[in-house]
C-alpha positions as CSV (number, residue, x, y, z in Angstrom):
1,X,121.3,122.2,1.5
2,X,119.2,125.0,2.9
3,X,120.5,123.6,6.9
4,X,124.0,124.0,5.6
5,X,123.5,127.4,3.9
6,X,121.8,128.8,6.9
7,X,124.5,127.3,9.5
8,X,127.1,128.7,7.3
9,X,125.7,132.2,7.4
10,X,125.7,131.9,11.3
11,X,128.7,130.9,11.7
12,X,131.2,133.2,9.6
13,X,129.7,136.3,11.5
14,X,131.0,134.8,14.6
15,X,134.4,133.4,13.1
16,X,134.8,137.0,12.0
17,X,133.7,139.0,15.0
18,X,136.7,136.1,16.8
19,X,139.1,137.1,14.2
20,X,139.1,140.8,15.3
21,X,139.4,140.1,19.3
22,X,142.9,139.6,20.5
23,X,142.0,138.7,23.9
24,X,141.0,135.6,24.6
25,X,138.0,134.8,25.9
26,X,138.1,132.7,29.7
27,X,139.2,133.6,32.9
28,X,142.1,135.8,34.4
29,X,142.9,135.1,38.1
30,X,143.7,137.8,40.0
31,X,146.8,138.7,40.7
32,X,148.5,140.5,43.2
33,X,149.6,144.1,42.5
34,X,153.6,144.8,42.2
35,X,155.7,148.1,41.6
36,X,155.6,149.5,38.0
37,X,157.9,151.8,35.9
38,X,155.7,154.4,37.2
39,X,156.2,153.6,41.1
40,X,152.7,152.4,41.2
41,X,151.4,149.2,43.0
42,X,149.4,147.7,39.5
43,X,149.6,144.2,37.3
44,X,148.1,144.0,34.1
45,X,145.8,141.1,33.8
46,X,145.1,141.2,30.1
47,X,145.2,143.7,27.1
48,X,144.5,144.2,23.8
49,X,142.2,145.3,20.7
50,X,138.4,143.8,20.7
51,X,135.7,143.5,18.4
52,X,134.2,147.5,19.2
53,X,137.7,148.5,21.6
54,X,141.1,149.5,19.8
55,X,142.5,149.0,23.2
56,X,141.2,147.6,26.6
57,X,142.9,146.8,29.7
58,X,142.4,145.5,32.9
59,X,144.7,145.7,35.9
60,X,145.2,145.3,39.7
61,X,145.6,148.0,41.5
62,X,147.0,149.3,45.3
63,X,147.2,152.2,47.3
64,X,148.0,153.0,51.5
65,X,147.2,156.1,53.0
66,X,150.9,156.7,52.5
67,X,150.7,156.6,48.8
68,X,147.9,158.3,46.2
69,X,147.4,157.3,42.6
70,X,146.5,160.7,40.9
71,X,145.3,160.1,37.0
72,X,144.2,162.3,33.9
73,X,142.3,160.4,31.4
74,X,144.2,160.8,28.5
75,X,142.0,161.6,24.8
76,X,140.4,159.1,23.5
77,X,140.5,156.6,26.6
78,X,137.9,156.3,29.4
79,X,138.8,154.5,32.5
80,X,136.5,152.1,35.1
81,X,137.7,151.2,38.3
82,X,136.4,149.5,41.2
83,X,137.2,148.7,44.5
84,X,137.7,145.0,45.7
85,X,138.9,146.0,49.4
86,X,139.0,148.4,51.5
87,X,137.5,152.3,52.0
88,X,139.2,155.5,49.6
89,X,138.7,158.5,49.5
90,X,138.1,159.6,45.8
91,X,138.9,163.0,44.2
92,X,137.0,163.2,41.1
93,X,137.3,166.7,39.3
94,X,136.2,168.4,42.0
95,X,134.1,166.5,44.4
96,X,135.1,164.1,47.2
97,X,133.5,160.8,47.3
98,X,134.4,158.2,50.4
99,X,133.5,154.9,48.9
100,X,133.9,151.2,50.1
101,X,134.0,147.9,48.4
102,X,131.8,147.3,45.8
103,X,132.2,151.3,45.0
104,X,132.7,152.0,41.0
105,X,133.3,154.8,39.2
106,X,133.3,156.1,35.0
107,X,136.1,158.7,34.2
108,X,135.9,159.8,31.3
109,X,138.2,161.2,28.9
110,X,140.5,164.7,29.8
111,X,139.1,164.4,33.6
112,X,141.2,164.3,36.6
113,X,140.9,162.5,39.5
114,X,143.2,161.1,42.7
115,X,142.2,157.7,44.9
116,X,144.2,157.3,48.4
117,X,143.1,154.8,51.2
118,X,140.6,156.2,54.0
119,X,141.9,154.8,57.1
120,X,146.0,153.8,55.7
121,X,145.0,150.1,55.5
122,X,145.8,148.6,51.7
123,X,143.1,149.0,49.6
124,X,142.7,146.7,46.4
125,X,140.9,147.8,42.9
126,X,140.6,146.9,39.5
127,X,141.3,149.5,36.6
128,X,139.9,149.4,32.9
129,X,141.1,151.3,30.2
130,X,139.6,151.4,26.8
131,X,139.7,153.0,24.0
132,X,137.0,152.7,21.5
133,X,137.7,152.0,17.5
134,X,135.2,155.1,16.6
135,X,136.1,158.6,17.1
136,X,135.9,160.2,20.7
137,X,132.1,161.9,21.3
138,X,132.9,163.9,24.2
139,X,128.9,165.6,23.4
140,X,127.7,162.4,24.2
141,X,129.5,161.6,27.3
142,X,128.4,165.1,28.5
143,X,124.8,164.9,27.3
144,X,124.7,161.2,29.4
145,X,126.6,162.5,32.9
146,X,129.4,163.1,32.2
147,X,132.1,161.6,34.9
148,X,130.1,159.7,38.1
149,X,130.9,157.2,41.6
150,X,128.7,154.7,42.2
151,X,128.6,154.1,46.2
152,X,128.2,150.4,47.0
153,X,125.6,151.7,50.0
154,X,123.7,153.2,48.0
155,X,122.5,150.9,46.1
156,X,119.8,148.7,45.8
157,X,119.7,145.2,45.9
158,X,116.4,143.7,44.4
159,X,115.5,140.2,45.0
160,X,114.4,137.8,42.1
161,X,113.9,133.9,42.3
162,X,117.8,133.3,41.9
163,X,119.4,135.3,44.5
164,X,119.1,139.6,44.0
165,X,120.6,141.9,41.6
166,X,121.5,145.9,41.7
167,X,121.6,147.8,38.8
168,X,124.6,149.9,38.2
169,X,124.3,151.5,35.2
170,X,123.5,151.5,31.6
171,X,124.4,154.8,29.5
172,X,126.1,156.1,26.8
173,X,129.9,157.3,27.3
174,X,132.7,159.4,25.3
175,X,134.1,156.4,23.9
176,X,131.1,153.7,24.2
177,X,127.3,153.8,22.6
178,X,126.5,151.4,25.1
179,X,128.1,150.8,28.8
180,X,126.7,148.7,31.1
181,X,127.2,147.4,34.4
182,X,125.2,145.3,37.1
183,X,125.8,143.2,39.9
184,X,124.7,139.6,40.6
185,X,124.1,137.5,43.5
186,X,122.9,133.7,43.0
187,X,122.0,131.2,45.4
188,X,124.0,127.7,45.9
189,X,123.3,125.9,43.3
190,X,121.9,128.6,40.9
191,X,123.0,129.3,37.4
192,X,121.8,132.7,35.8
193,X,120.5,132.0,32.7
194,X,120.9,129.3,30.5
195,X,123.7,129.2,27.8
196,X,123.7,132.6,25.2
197,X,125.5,135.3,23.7
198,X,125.6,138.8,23.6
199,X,126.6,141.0,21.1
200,X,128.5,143.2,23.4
201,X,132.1,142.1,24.7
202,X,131.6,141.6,28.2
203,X,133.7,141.2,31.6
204,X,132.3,139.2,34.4
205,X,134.3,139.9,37.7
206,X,133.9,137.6,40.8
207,X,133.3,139.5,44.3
208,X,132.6,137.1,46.5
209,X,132.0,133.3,46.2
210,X,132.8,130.5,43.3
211,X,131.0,129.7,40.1
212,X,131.3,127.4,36.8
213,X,131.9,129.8,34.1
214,X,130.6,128.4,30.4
215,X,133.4,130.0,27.8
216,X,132.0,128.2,24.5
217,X,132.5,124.5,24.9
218,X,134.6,124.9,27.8
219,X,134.0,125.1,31.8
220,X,136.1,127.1,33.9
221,X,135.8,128.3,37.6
222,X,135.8,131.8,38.5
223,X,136.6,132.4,41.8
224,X,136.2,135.8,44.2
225,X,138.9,138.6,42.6
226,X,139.5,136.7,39.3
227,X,138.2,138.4,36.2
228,X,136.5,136.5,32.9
229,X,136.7,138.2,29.7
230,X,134.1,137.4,26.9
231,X,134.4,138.0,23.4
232,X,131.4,139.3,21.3
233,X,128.6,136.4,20.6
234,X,131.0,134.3,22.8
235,X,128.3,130.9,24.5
236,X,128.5,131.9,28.2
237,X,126.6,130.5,31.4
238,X,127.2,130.8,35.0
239,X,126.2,128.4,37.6
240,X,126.9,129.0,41.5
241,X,129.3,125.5,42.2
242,X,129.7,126.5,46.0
243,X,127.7,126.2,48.9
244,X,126.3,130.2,49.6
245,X,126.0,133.2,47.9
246,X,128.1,133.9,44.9
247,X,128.2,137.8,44.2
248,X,129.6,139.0,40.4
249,X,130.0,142.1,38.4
250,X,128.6,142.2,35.0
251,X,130.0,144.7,32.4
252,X,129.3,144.9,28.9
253,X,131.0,147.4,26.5
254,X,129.6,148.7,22.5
């Protein structure tokens, strides 16, 4: 009786946490970008409310050196983007960054900022957009930054026994307590961790390589530019299915 009490009260936190997530939880692949109501080269992969988001996004994105995407973060949103190909040149507020793939940058809410190719080849980026369910703390975001890039070269890549790992980020935002961001590399043959959860929602993005994705009781292959989205205390495990290097982003959102 006390097995069954105890497995009940673990299980209707989780059944609850599922029934206020509208997204569900596996893997997007990516798809190419197309002309929008707003003359912009971007698809929308997935949307909707989440356990701690009233609103996330994620979309595929374009620019040439013959075209600019200029953006205002509009109150209470924050935005992430990243670039999958190519170099830009980045205008956020006022400082220039020149970043390649890899690149990343927070924008948080009311900032402006403009992203046009470097050399006029087509340049490829993901775009969040999420708005959180508690009020906008613009001191906090502040207090923790504010606005930043985060130049691929710049980083370091720190070898464990699975393959290496660079730490992005993990700070508090406008619209988030908690964001966090890393990238992974396993070897062939590698899986990162056994099967767990997290109690932050969490978006694993696929740079280069394959893996075997673990969404609850279900398998699923993530391969380079496609995009998983797990739910909050959602089982998840990935294991390296090809034969090098599998490279992933890691971003988890409270």
């Amino acid at each position: 009786m006390m097995r069954n009490t105890f497995l009940l009260l673990l299980v209707i936190p989780l059944f609850a946490a599922a029934q206020r997530d509208s997204i569900i939880s596996g893997v997007y692949p990516w798809k190419e970008p197309v002309m929008n109501i707003q003359e912009n080269l971007s698809t929308v992969l997935f949307e909707g409310p989440t356990y701690d988001m009233a609103y996330l996004q994620v979309s595929t994105n374009s620019v040439t050196g013959y075209s600019k995407l200029s953006g205002l973060v509009p109150m209470p949103e924050e935005q992430l983007l990243i670039i999958r190909k190519g170099t830009v040149t980045m205008v956020l507020k006022d400082s220039i960054h020149i970043i390649g793939a890899g690149s990343a940058a927070v924008i948080l809410p009311g900032d402006t900022y403009t992203i046009q190719s470097y050399n006029r080849d087509s340049c490829w980026f993901y775009l969040v957009k999420y708005r959180s369910k508690t009020p906008v703390n613009k001191a906090r975001g502040k207090t923790a930054g504010g606005s930043f890039v985060i130049d691929w070269d710049k980083t370091d890549s720190i070898p464990n026994n699975k393959g290496s790992r660079r730490n992005f980020f993990e700070r508090s935002t406008a619209m988030c307590k908690r964001l966090e961001m890393h990238v992974s590399t396993l070897n062939a043959d590698s899986s990162n961790h056994g099967p767990q959860m997290h109690r932050a929602a969490e978006l694993t993005i696929m740079k280069e390589g394959i893996g075997e994705l673990q969404v609850g009781p279900y398998y699923q292959e993530l391969a380079a530019g496609n995009v998983a989205y797990l739910s909050v205390n959602r089982l998840q495990a990935l294991t390296n299915v090809g034969f090098k290097d599998c490279t992933y982003y890691v971003i988890q959102f409270e």
